[in-house]
C-alpha positions as CSV (number, residue, x, y, z in Angstrom):
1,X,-18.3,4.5,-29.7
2,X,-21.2,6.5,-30.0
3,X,-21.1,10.4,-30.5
4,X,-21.5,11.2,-27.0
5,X,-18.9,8.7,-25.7
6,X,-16.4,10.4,-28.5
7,X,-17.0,13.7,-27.0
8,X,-17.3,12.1,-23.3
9,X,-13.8,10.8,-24.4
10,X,-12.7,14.0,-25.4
11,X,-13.1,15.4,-22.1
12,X,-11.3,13.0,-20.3
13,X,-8.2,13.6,-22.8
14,X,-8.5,17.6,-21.8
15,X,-9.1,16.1,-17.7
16,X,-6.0,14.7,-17.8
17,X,-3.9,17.8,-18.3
18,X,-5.0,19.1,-14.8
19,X,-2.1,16.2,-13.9
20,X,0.0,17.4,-11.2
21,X,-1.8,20.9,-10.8
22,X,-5.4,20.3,-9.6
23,X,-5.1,17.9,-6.2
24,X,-6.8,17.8,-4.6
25,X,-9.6,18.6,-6.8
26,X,-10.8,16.2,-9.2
27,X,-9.5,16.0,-12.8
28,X,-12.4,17.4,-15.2
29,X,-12.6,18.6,-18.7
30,X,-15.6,20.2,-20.6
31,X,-16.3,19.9,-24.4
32,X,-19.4,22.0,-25.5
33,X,-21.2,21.0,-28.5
34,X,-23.5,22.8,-30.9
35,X,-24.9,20.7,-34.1
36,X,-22.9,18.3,-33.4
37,X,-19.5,20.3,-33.3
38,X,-17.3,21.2,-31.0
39,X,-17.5,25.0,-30.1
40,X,-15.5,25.3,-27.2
41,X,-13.7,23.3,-24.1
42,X,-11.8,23.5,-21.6
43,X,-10.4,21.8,-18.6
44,X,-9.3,22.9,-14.3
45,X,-5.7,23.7,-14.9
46,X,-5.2,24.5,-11.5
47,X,-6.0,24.5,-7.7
48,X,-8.2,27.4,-6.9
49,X,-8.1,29.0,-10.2
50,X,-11.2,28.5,-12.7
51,X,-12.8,25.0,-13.5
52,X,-13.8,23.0,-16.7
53,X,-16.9,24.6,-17.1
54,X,-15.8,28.3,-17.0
55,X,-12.8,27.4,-19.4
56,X,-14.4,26.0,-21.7
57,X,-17.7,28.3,-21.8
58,X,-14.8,31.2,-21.9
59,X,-13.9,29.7,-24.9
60,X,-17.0,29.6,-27.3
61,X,-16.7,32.8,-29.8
62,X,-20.3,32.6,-29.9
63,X,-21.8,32.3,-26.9
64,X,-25.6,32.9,-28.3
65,X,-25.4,29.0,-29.8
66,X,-24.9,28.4,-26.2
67,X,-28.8,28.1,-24.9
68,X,-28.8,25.5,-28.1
69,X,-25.8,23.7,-27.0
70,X,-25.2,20.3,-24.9
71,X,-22.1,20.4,-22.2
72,X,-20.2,17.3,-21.7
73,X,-18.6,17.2,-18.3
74,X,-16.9,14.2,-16.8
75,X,-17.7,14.9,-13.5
76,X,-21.0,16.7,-11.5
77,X,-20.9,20.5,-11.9
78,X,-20.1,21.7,-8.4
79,X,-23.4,23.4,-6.5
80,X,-21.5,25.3,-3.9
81,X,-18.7,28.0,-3.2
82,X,-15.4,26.7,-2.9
83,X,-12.2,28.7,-4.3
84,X,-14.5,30.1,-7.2
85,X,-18.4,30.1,-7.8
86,X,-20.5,27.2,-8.1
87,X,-20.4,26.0,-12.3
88,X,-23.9,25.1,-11.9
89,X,-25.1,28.6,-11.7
90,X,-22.7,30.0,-14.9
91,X,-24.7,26.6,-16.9
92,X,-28.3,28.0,-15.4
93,X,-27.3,32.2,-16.4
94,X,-26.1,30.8,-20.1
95,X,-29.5,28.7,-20.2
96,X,-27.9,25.9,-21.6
97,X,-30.2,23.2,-23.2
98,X,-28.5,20.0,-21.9
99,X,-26.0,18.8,-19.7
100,X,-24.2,14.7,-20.2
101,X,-22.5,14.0,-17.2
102,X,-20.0,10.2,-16.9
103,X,-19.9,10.6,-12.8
104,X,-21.8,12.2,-9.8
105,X,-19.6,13.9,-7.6
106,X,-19.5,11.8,-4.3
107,X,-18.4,14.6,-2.4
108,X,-20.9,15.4,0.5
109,X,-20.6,19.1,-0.6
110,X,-22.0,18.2,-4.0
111,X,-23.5,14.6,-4.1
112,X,-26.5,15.1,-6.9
113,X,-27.4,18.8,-5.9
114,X,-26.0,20.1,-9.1
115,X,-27.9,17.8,-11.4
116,X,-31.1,18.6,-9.1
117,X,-30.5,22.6,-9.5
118,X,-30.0,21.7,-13.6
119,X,-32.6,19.9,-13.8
120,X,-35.0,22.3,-11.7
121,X,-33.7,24.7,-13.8
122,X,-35.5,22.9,-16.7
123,X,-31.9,21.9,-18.1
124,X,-32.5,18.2,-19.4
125,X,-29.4,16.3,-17.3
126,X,-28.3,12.5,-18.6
127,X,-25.8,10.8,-16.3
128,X,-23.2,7.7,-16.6
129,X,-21.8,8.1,-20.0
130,X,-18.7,6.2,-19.9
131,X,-19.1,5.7,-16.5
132,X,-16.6,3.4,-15.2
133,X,-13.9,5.4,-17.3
134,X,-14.4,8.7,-15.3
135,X,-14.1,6.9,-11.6
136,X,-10.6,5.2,-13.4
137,X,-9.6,8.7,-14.3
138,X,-10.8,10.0,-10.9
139,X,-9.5,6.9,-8.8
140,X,-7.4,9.1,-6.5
141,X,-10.5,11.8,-5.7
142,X,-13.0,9.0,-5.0
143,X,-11.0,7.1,-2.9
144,X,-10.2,10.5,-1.3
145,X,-13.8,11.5,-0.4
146,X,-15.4,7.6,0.1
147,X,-12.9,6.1,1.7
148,X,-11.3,9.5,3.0
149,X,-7.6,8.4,3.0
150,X,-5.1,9.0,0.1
151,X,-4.9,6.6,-2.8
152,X,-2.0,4.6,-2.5
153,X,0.4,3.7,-5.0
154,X,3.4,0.7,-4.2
155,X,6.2,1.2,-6.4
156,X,9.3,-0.9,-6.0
157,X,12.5,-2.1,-8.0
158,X,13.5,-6.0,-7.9
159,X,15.9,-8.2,-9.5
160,X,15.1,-11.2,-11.3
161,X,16.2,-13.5,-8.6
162,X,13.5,-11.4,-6.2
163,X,15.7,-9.2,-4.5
164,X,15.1,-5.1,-3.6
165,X,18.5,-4.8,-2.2
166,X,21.8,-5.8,-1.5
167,X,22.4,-7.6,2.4
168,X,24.0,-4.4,3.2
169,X,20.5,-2.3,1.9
170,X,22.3,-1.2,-1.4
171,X,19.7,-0.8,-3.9
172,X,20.9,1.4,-6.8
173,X,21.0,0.7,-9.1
174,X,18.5,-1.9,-10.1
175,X,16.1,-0.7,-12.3
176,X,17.2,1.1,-16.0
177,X,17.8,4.9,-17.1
178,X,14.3,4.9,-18.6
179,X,12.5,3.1,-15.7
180,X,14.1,5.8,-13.4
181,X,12.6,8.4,-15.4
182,X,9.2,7.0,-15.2
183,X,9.5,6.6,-11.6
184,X,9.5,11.0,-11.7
185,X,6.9,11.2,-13.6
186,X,4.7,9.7,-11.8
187,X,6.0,11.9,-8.4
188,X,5.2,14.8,-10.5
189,X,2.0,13.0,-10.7
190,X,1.3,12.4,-7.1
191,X,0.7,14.7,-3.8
192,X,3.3,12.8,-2.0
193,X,6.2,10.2,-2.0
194,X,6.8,7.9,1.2
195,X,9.8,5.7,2.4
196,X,10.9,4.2,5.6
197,X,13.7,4.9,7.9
198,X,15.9,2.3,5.9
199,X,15.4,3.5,3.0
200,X,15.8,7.4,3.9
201,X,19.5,6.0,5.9
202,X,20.5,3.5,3.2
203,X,19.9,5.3,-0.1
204,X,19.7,9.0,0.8
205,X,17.2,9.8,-1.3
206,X,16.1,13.5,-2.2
207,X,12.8,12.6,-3.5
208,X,12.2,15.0,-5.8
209,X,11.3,15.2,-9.5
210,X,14.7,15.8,-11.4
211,X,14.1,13.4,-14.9
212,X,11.1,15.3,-15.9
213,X,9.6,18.7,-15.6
214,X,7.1,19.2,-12.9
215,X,6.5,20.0,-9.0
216,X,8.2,18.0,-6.5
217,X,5.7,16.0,-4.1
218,X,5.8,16.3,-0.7
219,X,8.3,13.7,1.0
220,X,6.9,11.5,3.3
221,X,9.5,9.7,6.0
222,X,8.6,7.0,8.8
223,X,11.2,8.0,11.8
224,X,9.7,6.0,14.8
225,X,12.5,7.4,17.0
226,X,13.9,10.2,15.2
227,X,17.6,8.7,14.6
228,X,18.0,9.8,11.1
229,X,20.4,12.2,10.4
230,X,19.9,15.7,9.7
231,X,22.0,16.1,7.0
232,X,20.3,13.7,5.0
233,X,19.0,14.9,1.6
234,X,15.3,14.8,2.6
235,X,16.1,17.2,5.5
236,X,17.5,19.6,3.0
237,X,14.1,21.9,2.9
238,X,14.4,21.9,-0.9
239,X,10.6,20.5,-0.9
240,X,8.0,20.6,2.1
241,X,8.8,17.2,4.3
242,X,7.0,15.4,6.7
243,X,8.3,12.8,9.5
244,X,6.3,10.8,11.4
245,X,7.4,9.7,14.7
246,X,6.5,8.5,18.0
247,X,8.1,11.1,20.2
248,X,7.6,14.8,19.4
249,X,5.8,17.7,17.2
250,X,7.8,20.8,15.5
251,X,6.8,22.9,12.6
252,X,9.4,24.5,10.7
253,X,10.0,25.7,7.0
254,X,9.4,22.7,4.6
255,X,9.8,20.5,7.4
256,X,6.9,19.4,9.6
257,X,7.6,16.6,12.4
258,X,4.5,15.0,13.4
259,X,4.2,12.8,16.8
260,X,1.4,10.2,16.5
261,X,0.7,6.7,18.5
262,X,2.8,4.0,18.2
263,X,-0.5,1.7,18.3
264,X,-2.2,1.6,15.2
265,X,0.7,3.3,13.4
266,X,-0.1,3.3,10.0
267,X,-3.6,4.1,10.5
268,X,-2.6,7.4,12.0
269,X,-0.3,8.2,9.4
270,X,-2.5,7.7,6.8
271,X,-5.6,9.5,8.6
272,X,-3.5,13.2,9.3
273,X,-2.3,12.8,5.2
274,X,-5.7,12.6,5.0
275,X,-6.4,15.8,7.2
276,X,-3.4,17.5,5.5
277,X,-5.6,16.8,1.8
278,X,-2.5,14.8,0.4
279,X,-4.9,12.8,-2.0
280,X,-2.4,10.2,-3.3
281,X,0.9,9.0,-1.8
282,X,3.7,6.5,-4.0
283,X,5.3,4.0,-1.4
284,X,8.9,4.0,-3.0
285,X,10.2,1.7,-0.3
286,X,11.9,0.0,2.1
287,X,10.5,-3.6,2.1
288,X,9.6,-3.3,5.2
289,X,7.6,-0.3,4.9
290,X,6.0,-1.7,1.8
291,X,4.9,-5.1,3.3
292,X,3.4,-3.1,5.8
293,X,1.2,-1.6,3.8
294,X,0.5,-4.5,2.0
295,X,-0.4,-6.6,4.9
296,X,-2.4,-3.8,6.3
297,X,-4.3,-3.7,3.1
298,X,-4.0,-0.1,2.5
299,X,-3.1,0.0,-0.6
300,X,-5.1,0.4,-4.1
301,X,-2.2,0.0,-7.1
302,X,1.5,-1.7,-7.0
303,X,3.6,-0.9,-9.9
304,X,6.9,-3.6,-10.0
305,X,9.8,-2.9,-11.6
306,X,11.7,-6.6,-12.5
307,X,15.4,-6.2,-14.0
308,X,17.2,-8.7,-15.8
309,X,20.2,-8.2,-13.4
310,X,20.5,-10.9,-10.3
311,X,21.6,-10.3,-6.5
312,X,21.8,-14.0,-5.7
313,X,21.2,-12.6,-2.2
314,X,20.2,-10.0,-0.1
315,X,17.2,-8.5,0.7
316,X,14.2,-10.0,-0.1
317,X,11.4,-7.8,-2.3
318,X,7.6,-7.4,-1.0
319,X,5.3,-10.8,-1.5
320,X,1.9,-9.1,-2.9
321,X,-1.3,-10.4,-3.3
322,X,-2.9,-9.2,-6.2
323,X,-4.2,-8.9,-9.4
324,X,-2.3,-8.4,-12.3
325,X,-3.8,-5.7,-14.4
326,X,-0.8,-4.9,-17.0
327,X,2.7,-5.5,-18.1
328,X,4.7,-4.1,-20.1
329,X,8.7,-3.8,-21.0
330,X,10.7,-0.4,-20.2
331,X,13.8,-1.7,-22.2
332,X,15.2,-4.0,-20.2
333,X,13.2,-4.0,-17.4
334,X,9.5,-5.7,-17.2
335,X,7.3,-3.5,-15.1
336,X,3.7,-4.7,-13.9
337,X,0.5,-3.4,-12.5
338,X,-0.9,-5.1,-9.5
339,X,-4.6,-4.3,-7.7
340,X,-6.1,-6.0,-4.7
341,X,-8.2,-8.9,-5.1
């Protein structure tokens, strides 16, 4: 790696803390460099507080070697007023001698008019430094804003014989201790978590992030008709829910029913998580609701869990067609990383 691809890396390392806490803002870190050390960094901890930029300019004890010092920033430097002031601005008022950028920001809001006010500023600006690296660290934000739906993650359990569940829909446990843990991570990790009426009837699932510290995502049922029970655990108002159905619309506390078409289904769903700024939803299941997906092609990562124990029947897991992109063992289990062709 050259220099400025170590300290390009070194701000996605400090982007990557904003897991869980910025959505749906993008993940960005700042390193600032002065003869070729590091004087200060920072990253956006957190949704409507202060981003990379200000952090990490906040942070230099000296801010005079500023107007001698080059900013590394993983993503454009924001032109307009959002929650807090546009960071192009604070980089113009500290006259800073050069900015290296990996990504433009494809928001409309943004979309190269912070590199043209640096640059018109007489800033020197130099673009795509490690830049296929910063849209895989920012996968869920530009999917988001270009494709404006959530990123979606399919995340199931099988045996080794192929099988999600048992005949009767009985599907824990299947996976290990440590694979279960992984699985809330990663909902600390995401906006949302979705499963289908079987799943929500069958398993009684709460949802919510109890392995690992972190927020709970917002649960996502599909309840065509509305016949699951109330006293289910995803009814409990513990964290905000949503239910998507065909026959009515009622907001209460943590629990917001939402009535859309039953043409086009999916697409409906998916477009009003979009208008509610859920950036990235896990599909945890049933089968059903997970081929459905599948087959509609709206999905942009599958992570399969495969455990050594056997069903020899029952109900059969998801058929995906994709790539594999990695595997690896959680002790006992094999778990793999699927994209779309």
């Amino acid at each position: 790696m050259t220099p400025d691809e170590l300290f390009m890396q070194r701000t996605f390392d400090l982007a990557q803390s904003g897991i869980g806490s910025v959505s749906p803002n993008p993940r960005v870190g700042c390193v600032i460099v002065h003869d070729g050390k590091i004087i200060g960094e920072g990253w956006h901890q957190k949704f409507g507080e202060a981003h990379a930029e200000v952090n990490a300019i906040n942070s230099v004890k000296d801010q005079s070697q500023l107007k001698e010092s080059t900013v590394y920033v993983n993503l454009e430097p924001c032109s307009h007023f959002g929650k807090t002031p546009p960071c192009v601005d604070l980089l113009i008022r500290h006259k800073i001698k050069k900015v290296m950028i990996a990504n433009l920001d494809t928001n409309t809001l943004v979309a190269g008019s912070g590199i043209k006010k640096l640059k018109e500023a007489g800033i020197e600006v130099i673009t795509g430094i490690l830049e296929k690296e910063g849209r895989e660290l920012n996968k869920r934000f530009f999917t988001f804003v270009e494709k404006q739906r959530p990123y979606i993650i399919l995340k199931w359990a099988q045996t080794a014989d192929g099988f999600v569940a048992q005949k009767n829909f009985e599907s824990k446990w299947i996976s290990n201790d440590l694979s279960r843990q992984l699985v809330h991570k990663w909902r600390a990790e995401e906006d949302a978590v979705l499963v289908g009426t079987r799943t929500a009837s069958h398993d009684d699932p709460s949802l919510t992030v109890r392995d690992w510290t972190g927020r709970n995502p917002v649960r996502i049922v599909i309840d065509r008709f509305l016949r699951l029970n109330g006293r289910l655990q995803l009814f409990d108002k513990r964290a905000k829910t949503i239910c998507y159905n065909v026959l009515r619309h009622e907001e209460h506390k943590n629990l917001l029913l939402v009535r859309v078409d039953e043409e086009n289904f999916l697409n409906e769903v998916i477009h009003d998580l979009y208008k509610q700024r859920i950036q990235s939803v896990i599909v945890e299941g049933g089968a059903q609701t997970l081929q459905l997906f599948i087959e509609s092609k709206i999905w942009d990562e599958a992570r399969v869990f495969t455990s050594p124990r056997t069903f020899g029947e029952g109900i059969a897991s998801p058929i995906i067609q994709g790539t594999l992109r990695v595997q690896e063992s959680i002790d006992s289990d094999r778990l793999e990383f699927f994209i779309p062709h």
